[in-house]
Backbone as CSV, one residue per row, in Angstrom:
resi,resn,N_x,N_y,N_z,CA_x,CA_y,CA_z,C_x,C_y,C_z
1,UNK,171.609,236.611,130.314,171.166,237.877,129.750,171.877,238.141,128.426
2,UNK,172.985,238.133,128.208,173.747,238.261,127.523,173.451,237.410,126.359
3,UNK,173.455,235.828,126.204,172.885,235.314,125.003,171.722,235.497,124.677
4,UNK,170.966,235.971,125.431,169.645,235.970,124.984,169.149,237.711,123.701
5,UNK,170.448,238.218,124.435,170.140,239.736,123.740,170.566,239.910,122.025
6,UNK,171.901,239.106,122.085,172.652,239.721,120.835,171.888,238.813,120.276
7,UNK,171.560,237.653,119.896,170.943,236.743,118.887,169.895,237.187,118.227
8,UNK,169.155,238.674,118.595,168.139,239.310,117.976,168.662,240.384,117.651
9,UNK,169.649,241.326,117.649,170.430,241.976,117.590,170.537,242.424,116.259
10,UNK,170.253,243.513,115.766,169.830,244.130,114.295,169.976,243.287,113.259
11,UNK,168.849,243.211,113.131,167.897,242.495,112.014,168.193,243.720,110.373
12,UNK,167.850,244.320,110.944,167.624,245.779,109.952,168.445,247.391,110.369
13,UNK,169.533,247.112,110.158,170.110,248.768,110.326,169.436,249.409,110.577
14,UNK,169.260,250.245,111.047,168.939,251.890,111.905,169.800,253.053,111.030
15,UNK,169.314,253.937,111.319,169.777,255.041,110.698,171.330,255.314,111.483
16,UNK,171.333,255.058,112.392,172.987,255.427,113.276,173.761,253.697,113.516
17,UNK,173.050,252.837,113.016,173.942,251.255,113.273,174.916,252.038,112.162
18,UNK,175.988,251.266,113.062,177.772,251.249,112.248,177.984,249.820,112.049
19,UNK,178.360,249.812,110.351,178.906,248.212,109.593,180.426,248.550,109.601
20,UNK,181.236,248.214,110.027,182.448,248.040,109.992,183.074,246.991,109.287
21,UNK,183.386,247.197,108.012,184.199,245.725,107.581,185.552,245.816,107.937
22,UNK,186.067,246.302,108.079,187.779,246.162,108.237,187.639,246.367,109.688
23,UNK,187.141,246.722,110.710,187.469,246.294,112.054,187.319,245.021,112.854
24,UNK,188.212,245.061,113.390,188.301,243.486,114.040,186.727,243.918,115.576
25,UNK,186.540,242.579,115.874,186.023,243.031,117.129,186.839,244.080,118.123
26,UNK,187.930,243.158,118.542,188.569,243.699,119.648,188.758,245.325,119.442
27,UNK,189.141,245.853,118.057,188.958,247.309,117.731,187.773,248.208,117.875
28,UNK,186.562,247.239,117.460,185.644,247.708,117.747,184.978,247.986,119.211
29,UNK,185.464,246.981,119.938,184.706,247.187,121.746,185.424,247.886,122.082
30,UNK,187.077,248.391,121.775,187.916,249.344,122.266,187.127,250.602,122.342
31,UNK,187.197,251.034,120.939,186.277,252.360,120.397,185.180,252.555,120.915
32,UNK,184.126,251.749,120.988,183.396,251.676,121.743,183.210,252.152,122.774
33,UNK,184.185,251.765,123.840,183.916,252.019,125.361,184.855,253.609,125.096
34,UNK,185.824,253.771,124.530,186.392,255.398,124.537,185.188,255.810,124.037
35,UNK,184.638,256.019,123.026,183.145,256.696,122.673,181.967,257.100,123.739
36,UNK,182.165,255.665,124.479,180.985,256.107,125.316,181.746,257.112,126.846
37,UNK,182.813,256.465,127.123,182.980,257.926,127.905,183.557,259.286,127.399
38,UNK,183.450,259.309,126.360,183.635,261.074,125.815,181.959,261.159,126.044
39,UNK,181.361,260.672,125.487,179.849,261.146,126.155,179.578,261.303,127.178
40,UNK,180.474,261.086,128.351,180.081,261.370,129.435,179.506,260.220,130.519
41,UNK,180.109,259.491,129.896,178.850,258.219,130.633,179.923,256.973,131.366
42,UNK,179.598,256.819,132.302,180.586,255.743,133.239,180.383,254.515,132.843
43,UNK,181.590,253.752,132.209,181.208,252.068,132.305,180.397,251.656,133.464
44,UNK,179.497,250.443,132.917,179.136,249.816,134.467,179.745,248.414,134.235
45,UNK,179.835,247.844,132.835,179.771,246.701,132.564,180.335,246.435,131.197
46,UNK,181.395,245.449,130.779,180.953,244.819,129.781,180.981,243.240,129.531
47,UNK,180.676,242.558,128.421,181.335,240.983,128.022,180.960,240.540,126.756
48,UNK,181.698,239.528,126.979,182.173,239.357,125.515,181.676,237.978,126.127
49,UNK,181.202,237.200,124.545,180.566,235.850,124.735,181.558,234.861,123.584
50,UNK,181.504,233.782,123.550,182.288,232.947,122.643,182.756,233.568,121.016
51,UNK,181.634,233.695,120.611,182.097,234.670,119.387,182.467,235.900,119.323
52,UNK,182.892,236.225,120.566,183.573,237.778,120.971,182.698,238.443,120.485
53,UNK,181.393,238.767,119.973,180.529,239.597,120.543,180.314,240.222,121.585
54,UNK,180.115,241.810,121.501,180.380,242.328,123.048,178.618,242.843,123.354
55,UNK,178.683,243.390,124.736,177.944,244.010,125.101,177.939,244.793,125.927
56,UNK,178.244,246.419,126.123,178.581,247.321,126.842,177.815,248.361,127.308
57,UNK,177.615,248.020,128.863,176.565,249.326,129.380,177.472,250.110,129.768
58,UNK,176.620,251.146,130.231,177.269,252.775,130.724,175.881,253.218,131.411
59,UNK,176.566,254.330,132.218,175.417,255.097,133.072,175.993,256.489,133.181
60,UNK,175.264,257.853,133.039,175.414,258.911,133.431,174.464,259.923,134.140
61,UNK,174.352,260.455,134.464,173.748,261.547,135.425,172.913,262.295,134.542
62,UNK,171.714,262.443,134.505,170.729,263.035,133.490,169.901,263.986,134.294
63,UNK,169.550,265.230,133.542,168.627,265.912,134.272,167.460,265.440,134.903
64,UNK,166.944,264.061,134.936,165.490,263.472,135.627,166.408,262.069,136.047
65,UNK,167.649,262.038,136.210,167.627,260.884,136.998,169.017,260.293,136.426
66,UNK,169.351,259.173,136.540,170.291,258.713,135.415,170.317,257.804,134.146
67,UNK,170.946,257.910,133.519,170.777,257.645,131.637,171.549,256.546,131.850
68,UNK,170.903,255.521,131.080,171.692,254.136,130.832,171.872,253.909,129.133
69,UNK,172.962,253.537,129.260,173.455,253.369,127.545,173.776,251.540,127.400
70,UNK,173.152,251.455,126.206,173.892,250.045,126.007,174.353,250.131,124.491
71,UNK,175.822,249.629,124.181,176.319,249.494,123.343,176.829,247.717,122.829
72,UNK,175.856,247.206,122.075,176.192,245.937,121.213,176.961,245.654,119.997
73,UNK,177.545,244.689,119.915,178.822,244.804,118.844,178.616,243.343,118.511
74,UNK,178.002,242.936,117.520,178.023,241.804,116.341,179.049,241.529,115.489
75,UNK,179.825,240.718,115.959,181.044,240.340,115.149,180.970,239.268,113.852
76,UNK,181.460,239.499,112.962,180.864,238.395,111.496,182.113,238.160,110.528
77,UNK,181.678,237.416,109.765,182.729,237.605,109.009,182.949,238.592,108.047
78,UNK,181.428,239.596,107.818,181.494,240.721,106.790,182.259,241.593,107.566
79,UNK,182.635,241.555,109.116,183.217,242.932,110.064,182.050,243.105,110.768
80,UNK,182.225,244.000,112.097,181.547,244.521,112.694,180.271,245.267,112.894
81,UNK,179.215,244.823,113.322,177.936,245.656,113.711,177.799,246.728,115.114
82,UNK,177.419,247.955,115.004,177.720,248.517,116.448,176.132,248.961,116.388
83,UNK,175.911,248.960,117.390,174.623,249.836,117.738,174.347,250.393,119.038
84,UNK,174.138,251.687,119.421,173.966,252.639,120.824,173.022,252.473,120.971
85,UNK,172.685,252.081,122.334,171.154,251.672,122.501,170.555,252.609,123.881
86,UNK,170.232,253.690,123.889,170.222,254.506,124.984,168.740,253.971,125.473
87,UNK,168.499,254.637,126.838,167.391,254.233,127.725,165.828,254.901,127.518
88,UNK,166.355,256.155,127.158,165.471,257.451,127.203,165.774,257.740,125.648
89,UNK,164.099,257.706,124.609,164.973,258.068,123.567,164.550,260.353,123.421
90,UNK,165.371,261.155,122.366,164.971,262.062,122.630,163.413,262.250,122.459
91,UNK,162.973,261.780,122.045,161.313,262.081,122.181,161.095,262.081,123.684
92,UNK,161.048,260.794,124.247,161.066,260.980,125.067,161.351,261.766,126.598
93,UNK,162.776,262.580,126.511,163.545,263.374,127.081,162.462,264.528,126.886
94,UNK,161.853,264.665,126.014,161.359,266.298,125.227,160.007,265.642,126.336
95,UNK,159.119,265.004,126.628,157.944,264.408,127.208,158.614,265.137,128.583
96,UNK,159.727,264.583,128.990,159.971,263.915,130.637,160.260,265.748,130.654
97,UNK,160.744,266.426,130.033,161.675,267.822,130.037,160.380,268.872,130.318
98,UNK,159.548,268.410,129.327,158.062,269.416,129.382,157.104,269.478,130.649
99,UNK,157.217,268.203,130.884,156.106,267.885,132.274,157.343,268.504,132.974
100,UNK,158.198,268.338,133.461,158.869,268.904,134.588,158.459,270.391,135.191
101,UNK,159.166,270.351,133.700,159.240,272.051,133.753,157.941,272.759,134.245
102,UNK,157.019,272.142,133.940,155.491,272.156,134.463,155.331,272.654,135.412
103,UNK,155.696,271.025,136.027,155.388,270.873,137.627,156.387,271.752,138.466
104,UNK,157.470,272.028,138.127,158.071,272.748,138.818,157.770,274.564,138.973
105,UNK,157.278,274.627,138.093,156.384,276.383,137.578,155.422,276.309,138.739
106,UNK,154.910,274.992,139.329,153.329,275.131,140.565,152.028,275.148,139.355
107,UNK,152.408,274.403,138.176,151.124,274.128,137.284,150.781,272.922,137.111
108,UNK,149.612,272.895,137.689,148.870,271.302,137.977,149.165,270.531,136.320
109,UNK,149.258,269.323,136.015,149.054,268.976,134.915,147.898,268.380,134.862
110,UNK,146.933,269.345,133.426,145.578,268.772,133.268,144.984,268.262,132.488
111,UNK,146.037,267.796,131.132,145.956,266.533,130.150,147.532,266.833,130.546
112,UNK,147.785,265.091,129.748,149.522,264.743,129.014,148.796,263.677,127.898
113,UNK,149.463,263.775,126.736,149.478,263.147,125.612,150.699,263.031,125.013
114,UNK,151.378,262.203,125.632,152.771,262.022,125.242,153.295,262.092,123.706
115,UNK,154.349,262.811,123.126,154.815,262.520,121.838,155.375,261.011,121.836
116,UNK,155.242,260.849,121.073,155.644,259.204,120.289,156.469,259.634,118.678
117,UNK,157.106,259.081,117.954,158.412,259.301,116.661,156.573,259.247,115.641
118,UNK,156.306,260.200,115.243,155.365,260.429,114.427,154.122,260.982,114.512
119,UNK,153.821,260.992,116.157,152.638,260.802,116.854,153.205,262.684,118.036
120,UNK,152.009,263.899,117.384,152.112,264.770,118.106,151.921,264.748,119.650
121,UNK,152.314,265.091,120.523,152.446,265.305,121.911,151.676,267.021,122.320
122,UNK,150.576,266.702,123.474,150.509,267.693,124.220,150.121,267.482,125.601
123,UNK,150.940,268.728,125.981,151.098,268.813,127.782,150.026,270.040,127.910
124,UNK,149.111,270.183,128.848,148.563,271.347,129.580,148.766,271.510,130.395
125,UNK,148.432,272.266,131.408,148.474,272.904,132.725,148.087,274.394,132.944
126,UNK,147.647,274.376,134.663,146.876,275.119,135.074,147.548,275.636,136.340
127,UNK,147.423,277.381,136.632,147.915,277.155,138.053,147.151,278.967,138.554
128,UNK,147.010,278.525,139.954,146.680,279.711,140.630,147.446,280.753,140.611
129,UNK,146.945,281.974,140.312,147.531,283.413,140.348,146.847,284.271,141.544
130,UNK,147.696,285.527,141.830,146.738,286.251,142.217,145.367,286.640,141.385
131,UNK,146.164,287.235,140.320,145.272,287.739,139.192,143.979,286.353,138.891
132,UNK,144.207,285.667,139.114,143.044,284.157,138.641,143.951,283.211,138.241
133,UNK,143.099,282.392,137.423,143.881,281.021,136.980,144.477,281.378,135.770
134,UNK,145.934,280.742,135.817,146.786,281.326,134.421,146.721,279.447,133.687
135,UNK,146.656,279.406,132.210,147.017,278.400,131.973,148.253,278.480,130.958
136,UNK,148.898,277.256,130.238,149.930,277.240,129.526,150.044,276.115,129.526
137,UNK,150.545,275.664,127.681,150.465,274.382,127.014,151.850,274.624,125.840
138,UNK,152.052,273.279,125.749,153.219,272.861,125.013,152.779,271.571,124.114
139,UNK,153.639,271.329,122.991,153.456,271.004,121.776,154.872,270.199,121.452
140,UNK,155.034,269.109,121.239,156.100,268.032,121.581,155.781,266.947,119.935
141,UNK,156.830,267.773,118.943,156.612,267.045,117.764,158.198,265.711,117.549
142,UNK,158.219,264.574,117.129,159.446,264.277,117.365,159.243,263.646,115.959
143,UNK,160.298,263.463,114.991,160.828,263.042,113.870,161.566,262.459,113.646
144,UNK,162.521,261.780,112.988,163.828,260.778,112.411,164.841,262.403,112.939
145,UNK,164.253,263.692,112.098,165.776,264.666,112.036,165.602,265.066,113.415
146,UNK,164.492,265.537,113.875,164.318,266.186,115.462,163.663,266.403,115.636
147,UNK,163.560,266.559,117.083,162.570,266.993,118.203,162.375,268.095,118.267
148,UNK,160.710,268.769,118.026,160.261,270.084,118.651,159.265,270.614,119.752
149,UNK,160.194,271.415,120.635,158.715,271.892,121.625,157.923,272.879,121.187
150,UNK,156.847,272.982,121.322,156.361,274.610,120.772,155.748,274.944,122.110
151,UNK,155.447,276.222,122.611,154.426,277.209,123.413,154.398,278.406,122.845
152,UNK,153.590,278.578,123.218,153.446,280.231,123.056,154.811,281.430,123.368
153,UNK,154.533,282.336,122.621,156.117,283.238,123.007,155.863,283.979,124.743
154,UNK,154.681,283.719,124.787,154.419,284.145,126.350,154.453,283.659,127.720
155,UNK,154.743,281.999,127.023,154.901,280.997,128.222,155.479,281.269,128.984
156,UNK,155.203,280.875,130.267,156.204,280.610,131.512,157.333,279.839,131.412
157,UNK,157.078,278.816,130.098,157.896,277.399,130.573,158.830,277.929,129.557
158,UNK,159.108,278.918,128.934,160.513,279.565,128.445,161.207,280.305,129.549
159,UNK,160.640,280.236,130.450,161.497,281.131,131.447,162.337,280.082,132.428
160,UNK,161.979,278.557,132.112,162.377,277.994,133.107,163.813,276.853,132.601
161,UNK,164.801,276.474,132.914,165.955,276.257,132.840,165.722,274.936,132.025
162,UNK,165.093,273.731,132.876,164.837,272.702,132.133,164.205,272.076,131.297
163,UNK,163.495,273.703,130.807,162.650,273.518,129.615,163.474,273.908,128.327
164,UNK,164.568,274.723,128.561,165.150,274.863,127.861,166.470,274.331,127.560
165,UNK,166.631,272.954,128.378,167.870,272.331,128.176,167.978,271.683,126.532
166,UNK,169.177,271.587,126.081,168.673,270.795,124.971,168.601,269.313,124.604
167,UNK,168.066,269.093,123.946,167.878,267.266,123.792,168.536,266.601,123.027
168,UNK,168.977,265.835,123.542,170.589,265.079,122.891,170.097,263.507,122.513
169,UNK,170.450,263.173,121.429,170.411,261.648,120.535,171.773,261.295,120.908
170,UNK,171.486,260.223,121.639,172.973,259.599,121.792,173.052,258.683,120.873
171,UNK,172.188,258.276,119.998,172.892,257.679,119.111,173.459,258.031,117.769
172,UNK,173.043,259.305,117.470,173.643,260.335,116.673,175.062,261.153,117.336
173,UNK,175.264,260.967,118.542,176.255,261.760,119.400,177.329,260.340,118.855
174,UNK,176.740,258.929,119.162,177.927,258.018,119.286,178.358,257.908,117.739
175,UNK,177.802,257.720,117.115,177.651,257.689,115.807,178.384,258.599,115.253
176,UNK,178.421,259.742,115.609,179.491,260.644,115.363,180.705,260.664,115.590
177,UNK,181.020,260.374,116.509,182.287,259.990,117.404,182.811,258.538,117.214
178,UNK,182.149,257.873,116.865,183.103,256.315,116.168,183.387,256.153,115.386
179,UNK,182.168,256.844,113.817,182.828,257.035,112.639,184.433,257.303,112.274
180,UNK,184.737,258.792,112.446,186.117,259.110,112.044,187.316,258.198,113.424
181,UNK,186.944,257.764,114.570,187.859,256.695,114.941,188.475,255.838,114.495
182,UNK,187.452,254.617,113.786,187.016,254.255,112.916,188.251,254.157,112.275
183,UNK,187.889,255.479,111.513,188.418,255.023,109.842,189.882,255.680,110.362
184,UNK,190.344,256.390,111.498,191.628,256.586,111.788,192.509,255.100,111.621
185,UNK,191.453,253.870,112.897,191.979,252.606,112.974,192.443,251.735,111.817
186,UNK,191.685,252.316,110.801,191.232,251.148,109.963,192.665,251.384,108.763
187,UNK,192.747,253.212,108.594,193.579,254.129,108.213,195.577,253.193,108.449
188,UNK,195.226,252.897,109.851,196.750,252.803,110.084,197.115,251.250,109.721
């Protein structure tokens, strides 16, 4: 598993890949694994292959289940490549967060058109009242800067907890948190 992954292993930076020239590997998988549990997330695994290239999962407890993180580390002679590779991206979370919240209100879902990074998202639903049938729909836009839900200011699904959780980029979370490490390490 392991050779087969890193050898394709960013081709093209990402907006949150970290180039490290002055860190050694071994500095870098350190940071790494402290990074990923300030996020909250339990090692499950890591290794390191001949060229000390690493590869580091994690798992944490997510509102629909649990979140798997993988963190890869390309070692070179320019310095270090890092990249957070989470399971669920937030677009996604904003999809899985909306239908919930849905289904848990007792509103049938009667389209889903999932958001996709460019591509608008809509959820409907329908549900029995005394008064008759009430409906209510949501609007799931996702971008490079962020994710938006829209409904109406009258919705139900503002009243409900996991519609209003918020949606977290872990690779903007890790990315944040290794940077100034980082340059503490690099510093001393």
């Amino acid at each position: 598993m392991f050779r087969g992954i890193l050898p394709a292993f960013i081709t093209e930076p990402g907006e949150y890949s970290i180039v490290e020239p002055h860190l050694t590997c071994a500095q870098a998988t350190q940071l790494s694994k402290r990074v990923v549990e300030r996020l909250g997330y339990a090692l499950d695994h890591s290794e390191v292959n001949e060229e000390k290239d690493a590869l580091i999962s994690a798992t944490r407890r997510g509102s629909v289940g649990s979140e798997k993180l993988v963190v890869k580390i390309v070692c070179g002679n320019d310095g270090v490549r890092v990249e957070a590779i989470p399971d669920i991206s937030p677009c996604e979370q904003a999809n899985q967060r909306a239908k919930q919240a849905m289904e848990q209100l007792q509103f049938t879902v009667t389209s889903f058109s999932p958001a996709a990074m460019g591509k608008r998202g809509v959820i409907k639903g329908t549900r029995e009242r005394p008064e008759g049938e009430e409906t209510t729909m949501a609007t799931i836009h996702c971008n490079a800067e962020a994710v938006y839900i829209d409904a109406s200011a009258d919705s139900p699904l503002f009243t409900h907890p996991e519609f209003l959780k918020p949606i977290s980029d872990i690779r903007r979370g890790f990315f944040a948190l290794f940077k100034p490490m980082a340059a503490a390490v690099v510093k001393e």
